[in-house]
N, C-alpha and C positions, 0 to 999 in steps of 0.2 A: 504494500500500500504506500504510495506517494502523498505526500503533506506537503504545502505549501507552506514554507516558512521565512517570511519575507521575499524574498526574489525566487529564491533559490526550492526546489522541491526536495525532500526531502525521502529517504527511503524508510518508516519509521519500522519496521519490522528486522530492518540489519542495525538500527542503534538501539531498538529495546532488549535484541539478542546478543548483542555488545556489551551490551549494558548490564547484562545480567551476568555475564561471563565476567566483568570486571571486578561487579559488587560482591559477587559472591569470592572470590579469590580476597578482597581487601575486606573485609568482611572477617572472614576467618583470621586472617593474616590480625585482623585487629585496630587495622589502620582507618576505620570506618564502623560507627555504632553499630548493631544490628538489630535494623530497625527498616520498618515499609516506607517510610520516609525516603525518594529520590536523593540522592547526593549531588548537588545542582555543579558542584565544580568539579567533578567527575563527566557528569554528562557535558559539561560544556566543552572538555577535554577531546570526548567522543564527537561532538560535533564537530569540532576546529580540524580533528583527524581526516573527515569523513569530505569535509569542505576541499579538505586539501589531497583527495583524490583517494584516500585509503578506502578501498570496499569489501576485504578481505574481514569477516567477521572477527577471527582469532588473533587475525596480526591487531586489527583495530582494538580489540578488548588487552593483547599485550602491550602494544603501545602506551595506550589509556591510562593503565597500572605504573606502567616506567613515567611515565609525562606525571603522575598523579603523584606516589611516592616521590620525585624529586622535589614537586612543589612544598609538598610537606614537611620535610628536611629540614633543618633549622640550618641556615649556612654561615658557617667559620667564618669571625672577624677576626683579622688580622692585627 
């Protein structure tokens, strides 16, 4: 199913299976409450991915996790 979101259509059936392959892996891992609660900067992770050409459900939900855990990472001051 395609969704129009803003300009661009969207394929919402390969970011909600993205999505779930994400949340569930950071989920356990811990890194994300476990809760029915959407993770908004996660998804938004998956959308930037998906914008930028990735249509690969599993590469996009590994990406997603790598892009998501760095964000989270508190980064070394010098």
């Amino acid at each position: 199913m395609l969704v129009e979101r803003g300009l661009q259509a969207m394929n919402v059936e390969l970011v909600s299976e993205a999505y779930a392959i994400a949340a569930n892996y950071l989920r356990r891992s811990g890194a994300i409450p476990d809760t029915l609660v959407t993770n908004e900067g996660l998804l938004e992770v998956i959308i930037k991915l998906l914008q930028h050409g990735e249509f690969n459900k599993i590469r996009l939900a590994n990406k997603a996790i790598s892009r998501f855990e760095a964000q989270a990472r508190p980064r070394a001051v010098a």
